[in-house]
C-alpha positions as CSV (number, residue, x, y, z in Angstrom):
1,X,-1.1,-16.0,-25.9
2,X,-3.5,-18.5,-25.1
3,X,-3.8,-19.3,-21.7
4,X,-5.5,-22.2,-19.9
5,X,-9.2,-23.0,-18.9
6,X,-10.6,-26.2,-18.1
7,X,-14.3,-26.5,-16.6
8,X,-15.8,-29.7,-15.1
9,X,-19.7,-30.2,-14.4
10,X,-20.5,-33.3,-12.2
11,X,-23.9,-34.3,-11.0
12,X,-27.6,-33.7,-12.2
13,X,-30.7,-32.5,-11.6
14,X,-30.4,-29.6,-8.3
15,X,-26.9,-31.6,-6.9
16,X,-24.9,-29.9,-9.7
17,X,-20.6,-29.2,-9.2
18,X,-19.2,-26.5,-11.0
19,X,-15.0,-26.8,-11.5
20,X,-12.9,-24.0,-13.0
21,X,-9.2,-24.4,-13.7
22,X,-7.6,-21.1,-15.3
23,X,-4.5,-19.4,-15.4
24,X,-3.7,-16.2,-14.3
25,X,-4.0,-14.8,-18.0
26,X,-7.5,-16.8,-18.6
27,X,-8.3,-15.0,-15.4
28,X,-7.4,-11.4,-16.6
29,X,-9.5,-11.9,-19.4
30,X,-12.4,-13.6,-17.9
31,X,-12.0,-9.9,-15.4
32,X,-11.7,-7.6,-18.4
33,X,-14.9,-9.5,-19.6
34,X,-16.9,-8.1,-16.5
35,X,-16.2,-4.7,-17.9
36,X,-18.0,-5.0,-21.0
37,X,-21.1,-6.6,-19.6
38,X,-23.8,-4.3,-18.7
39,X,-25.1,-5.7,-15.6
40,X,-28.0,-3.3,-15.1
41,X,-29.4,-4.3,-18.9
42,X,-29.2,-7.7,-17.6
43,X,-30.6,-7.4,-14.5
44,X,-33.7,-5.2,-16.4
45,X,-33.9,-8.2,-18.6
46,X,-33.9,-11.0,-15.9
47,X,-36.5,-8.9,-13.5
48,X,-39.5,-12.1,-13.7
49,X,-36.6,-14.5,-13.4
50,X,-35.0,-13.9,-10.0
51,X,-33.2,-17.1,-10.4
52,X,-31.5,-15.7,-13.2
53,X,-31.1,-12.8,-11.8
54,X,-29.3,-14.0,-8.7
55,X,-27.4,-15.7,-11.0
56,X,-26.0,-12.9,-13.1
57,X,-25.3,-10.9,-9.7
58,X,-23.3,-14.2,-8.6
59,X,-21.4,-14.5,-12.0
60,X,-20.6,-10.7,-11.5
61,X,-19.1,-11.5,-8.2
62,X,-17.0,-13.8,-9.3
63,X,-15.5,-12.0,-11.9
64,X,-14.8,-8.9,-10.0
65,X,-12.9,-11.8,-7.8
66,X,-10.9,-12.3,-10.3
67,X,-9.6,-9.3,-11.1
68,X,-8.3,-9.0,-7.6
């Protein structure tokens, strides 16, 4: 089954708007995602880039969120 995900990006430059539209079975997914990622590798491989860093530890957030 294919569920639903729709993403909108409005804006430019540092004024950027990030839109997610899922279902509850895109949603599972994108959670069971999160358990595959190894968030320490990443965060090893993003250690000169704290912006990507904070990132990654944001992303993880979110997915954990969804699996709630």
């Amino acid at each position: 089954m294919q569920g639903m995900f729709k993403y909108t990006l409005e804006g430019q430059g540092d004024a950027l708007s990030l839109g997610v539209d899922l279902d509850s079975v895109s949603a599972r997914a994108l959670a069971r995602l999160d358990r595959y990622i190894n968030w320490s590798d990443i965060l090893k491989l993003t250690e000169n880039d704290p912006e990507a860093a904070h990132a990654a530890e944001r992303l993880h957030t979110v997915l954990q969120h969804l699996g709630r």
